[in-house]
N, C-alpha and C positions, 0 to 999 in steps of 0.2 A: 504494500500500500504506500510504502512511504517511499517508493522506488520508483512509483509509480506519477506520485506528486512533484519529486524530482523532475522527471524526464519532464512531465507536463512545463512544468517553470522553464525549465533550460530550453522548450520550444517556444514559450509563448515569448523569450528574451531575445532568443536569432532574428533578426532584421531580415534575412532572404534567406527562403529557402527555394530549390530546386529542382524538382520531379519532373524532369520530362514527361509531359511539354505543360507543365504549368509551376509558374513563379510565383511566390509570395513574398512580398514586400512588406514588411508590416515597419509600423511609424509610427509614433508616438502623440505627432500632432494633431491627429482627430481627437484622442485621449482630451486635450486642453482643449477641442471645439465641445466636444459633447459635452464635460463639465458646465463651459460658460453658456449654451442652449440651454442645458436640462437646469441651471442656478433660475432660469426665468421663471414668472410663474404663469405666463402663457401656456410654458411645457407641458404643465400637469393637468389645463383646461383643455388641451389639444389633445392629450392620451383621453382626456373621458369622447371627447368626439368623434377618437379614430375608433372606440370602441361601441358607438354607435355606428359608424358607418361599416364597421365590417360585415354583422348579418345582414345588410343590405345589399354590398358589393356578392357576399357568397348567395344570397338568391338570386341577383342576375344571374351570376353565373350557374349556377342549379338550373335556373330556367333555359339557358344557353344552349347548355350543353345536353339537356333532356330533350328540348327542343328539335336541337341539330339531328339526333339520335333519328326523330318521329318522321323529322322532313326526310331524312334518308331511306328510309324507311318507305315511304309512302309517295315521292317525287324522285325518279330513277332519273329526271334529269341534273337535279342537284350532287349526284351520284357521280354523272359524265364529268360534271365540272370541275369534282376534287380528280377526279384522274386525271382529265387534262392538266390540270397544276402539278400533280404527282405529290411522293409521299413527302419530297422538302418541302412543301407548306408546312407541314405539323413540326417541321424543325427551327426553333428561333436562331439561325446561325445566317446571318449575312452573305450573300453568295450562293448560299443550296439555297434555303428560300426562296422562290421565284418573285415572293411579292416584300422583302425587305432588301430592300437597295442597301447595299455596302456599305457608304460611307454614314447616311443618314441613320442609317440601322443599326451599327455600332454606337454610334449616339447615344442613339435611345434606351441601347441596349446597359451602357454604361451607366449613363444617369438612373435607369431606373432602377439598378441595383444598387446603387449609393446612396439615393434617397431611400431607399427600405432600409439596407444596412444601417443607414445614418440616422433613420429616425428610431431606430430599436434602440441603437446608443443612448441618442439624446435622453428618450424616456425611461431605459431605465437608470441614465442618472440623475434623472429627478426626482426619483421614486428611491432614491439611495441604492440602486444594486450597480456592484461594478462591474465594470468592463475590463475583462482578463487584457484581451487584444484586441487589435484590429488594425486594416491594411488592404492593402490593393495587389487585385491577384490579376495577372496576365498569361495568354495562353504566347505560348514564346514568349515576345516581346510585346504581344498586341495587347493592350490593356481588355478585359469584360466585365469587368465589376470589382467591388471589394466585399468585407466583410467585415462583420464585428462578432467578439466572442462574449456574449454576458454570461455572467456565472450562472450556469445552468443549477448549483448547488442552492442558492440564494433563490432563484425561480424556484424550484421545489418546493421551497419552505414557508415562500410568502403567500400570503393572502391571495384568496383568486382573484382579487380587487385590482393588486400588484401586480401579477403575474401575466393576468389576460390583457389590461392595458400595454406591457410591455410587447405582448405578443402582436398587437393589436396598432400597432405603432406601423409597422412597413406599407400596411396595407392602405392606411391612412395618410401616408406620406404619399407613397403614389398616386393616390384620388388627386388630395388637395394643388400636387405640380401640374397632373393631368389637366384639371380643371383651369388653372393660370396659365396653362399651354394654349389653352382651347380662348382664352379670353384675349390672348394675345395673336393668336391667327386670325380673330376677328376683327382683332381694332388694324391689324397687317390689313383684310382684306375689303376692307370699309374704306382704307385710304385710296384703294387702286382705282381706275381712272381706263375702260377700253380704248384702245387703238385706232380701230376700225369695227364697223359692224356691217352687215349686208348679208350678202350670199357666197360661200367659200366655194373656190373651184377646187373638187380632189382628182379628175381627172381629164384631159382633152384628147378626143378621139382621133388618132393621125388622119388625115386626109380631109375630115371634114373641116364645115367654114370657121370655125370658132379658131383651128388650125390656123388655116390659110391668113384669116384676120392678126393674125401674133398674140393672140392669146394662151396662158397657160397656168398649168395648176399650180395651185398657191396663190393665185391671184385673186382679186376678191371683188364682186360686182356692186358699185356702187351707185348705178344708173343705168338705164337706156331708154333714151332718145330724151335726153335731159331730165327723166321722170326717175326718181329715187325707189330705189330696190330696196326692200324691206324682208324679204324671204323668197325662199323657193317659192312657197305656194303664188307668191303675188308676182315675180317671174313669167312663170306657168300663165297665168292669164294675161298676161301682156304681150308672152307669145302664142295664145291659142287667139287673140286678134290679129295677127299677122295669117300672110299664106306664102307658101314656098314662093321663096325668087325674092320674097322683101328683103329692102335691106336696114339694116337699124344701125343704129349711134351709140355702142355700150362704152360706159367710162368704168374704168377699174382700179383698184389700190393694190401695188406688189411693192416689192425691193423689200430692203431693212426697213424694219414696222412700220410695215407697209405705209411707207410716207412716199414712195412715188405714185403720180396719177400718170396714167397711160387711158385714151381714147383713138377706137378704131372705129371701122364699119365693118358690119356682117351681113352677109347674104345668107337668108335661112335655107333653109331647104327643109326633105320630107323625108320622116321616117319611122314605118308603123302608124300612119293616117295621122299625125302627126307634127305640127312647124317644131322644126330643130338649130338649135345651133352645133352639138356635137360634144357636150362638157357635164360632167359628174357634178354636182350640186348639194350643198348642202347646207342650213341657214348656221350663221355664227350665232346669232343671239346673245352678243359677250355680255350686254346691259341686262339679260333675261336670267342667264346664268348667275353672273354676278348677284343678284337680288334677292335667288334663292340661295345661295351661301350665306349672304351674307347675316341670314337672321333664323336663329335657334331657336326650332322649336323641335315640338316632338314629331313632327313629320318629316322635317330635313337634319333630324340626328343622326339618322343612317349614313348620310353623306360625310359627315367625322368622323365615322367609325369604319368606313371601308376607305383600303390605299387608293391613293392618286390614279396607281396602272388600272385600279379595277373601274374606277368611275373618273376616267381621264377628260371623258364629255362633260362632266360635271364640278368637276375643283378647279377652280380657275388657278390654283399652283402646279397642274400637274402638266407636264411637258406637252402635252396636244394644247393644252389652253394659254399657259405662261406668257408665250409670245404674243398676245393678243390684249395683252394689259401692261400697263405703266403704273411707277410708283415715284411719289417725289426723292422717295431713297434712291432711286434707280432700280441697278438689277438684282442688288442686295437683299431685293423685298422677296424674291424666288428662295434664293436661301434662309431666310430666316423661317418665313411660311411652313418651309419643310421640315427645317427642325424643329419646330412645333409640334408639328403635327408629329411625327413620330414619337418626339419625346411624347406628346399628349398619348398615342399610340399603343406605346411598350409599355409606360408606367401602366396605363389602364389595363392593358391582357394581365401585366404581374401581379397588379393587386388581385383582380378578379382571380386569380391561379390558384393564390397564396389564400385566398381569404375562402376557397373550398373545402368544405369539415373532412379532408382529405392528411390522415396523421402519417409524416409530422410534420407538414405544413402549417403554417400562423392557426388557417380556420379551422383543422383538424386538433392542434394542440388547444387551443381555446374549447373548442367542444368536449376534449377531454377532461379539462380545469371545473370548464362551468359541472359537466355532468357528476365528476365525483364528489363539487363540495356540495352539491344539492342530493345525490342517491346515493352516494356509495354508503351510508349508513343503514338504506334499507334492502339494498341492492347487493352489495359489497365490492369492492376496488375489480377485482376477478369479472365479476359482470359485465362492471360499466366499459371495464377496459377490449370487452369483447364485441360491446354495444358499438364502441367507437373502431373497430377493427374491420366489424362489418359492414359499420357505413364508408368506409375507406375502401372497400375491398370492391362494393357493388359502384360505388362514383369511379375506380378503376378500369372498372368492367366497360360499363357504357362508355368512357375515354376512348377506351379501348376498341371498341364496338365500333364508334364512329371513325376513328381514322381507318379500322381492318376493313369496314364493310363495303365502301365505294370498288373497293380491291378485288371481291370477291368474285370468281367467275358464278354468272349466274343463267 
């Protein structure tokens, strides 16, 4: 035992250690943040709130992931879509995941386990339990989080009052950055200002007029025959008054954001009963777009919570839309946007992960605290602990269930 408290000391004293292929770094200096955080006494009003917010975030997630299980279950095209992603979506690893971009993705990835680590620190030094250690771990040289070690001896002993608040801290760190993430992609995309609006051209068919005319894709319709283009649809009736052989006056926006104006003449022509000019269409709407981002409710929450690549038509940050808006920052405003939203992104999935009655994660350890100081008197420690193994085992199961099933030949 006492051989054992040794080694423990003399590891938690080394500054690096080195296991292929993961480095620990530990340092002293979060030690002097948590104290001067947790001396606050915001700290200890901020553990009773992260302890109400956690059986909130673990019923999302309940509902999430029960959910996901039904729709799979019952909609075999939702089934097509995780296969087409493959099984790196279910992997939070920058580069195999098809839908967390590398550089933004580490980000997010970083911050979010710092602020869980960092808030378990903080609270439980306000709550008087100490922190053994703590440090920052990188995979090689690539930084993915850190860690803090509290005296797990000290959690056993205190009060569940103590003990769940501390546990109850990560999860609540992540809500509250997520949330000042999301408020700051707002005020990011409230400021931006479209480029252009009209009718986008994605494709021109060789040989036809719109060809011949010097038109081309990426260019954007901003008129014809001096009459302002507002969509495809209103396009579409401008030329079903026309008849093969006419010829119209279209003005269009191309170049660097799209600040050059180019006007030609086109001769329509027919095809499939039909006046044509020859060009793939589709409306920009940047002002239409813009409007729905721009305001949080419960109908355009889903638009925060799925990446840029998957709803590219829809986040004016995301590479199909970016170029099509301005910010008085400049291009700066594309960068920040994004790291928002990821950091918003990954804290959210972590907390909701952590905050699952899944042991020995946060929600799971917490389930076990609350359950024994409430039954284990009439239950016994033996029960509850089996109570809690099974609800771990069946929340396993359907995790489970959901990534294998898309898989399965059927």
């Amino acid at each position: 035992m006492i051989d054992d408290e040794v080694e423990e000391k003399q590891k938690s004293e080394r500054r690096i250690e080195f296991n292929f292929p993961m480095l620990i770094l530990r340092t002293k200096l979060f030690a002097g943040i948590f104290d001067k955080l947790g001396a606050l006494r915001a700290s200890k009003l901020i553990s009773w709130g992260a302890l109400v917010i956690v059986p909130i975030v673990a019923g999302i997630g309940l509902f999430m992931i029960i959910g996901s299980l039904l729709v799979l279950l019952w909609n075999p095209a939702v089934g097509d879509f995780a296969r087409e992603l493959g099984l790196g979506v279910f992997l939070p690893w920058p580069g195999i995941n098809p839908l967390l971009p590398i550089l933004y993705g580490w980000l997010g990835i970083v911050a979010a386990i710092i602020i869980h680590e960092g808030a378990h620190g903080v609270i439980a030094r306000s709550l008087g339990l100490n922190v053994k250690s703590s440090g920052l771990l990188f995979f090689l040289f690539i930084p993915i989080g850190a860690f803090v070690d509290v005296d797990e001896e000290q959690i056993k002993k205190s009060r569940p009052k103590i003990s769940t608040r501390v546990m109850a801290a990560g999860v609540g760190g992540n809500i509250v950055v997520g949330l000042v993430c999301i408020l700051s992609i707002l005020v990011i995309v409230n400021g931006l200002t479209p480029v252009v609006d009209g009718v986008y051209i994605f494709d021109v068919t060789e040989g036809m007029p719109a060809d011949k005319a010097g038109l081309m894709a990426k260019d954007v319709f901003v008129s014809i025959d001096d009459t302002a283009v507002n969509s495809t649809e209103h396009l579409k009736e401008m030329l079903e008054k026309k008849n093969p052989g006419d010829t119209i006056r279209v003005t269009v926006r191309r170049g660097d954001v799209w600040a050059d104006e180019f006007s030609t003449f086109v001769t329509l022509t027919e095809s499939e009963n039909r006046t044509v000019m020859g060009v793939s269409l589709g409306d920009l709407a940047t002002e239409a777009r813009l409007n729905i981002y721009r305001t949080l409710t419960p109908a355009t929450l889903s638009l925060y919570i799925v990446p840029p690549a998957i709803a590219s038509g829809f986040v004016p940050f995301s590479d199909a839309l970016a170029p099509f808006y301005t910010h008085e920052i400049g291009s700066l405003w594309v960068v920040l946007a994004n790291a928002f939203f990821w950091i918003w992104f990954i804290n959210v999935n972590v907390a909701v992960f952590n905050a699952l009655p899944i042991y020995p994660l946060d929600g799971g350890r917490i389930l076990d605290i609350v359950l024994k100081s409430s039954l284990s008197r009439r239950l016994g420690e033996k029960t509850v602990s089996r109570i809690v193994i099974g609800v771990t085992a069946v929340l396993i199961i359907i995790i489970v269930a959901t990534i294998v099933i898309p898989f399965l030949p059927l």
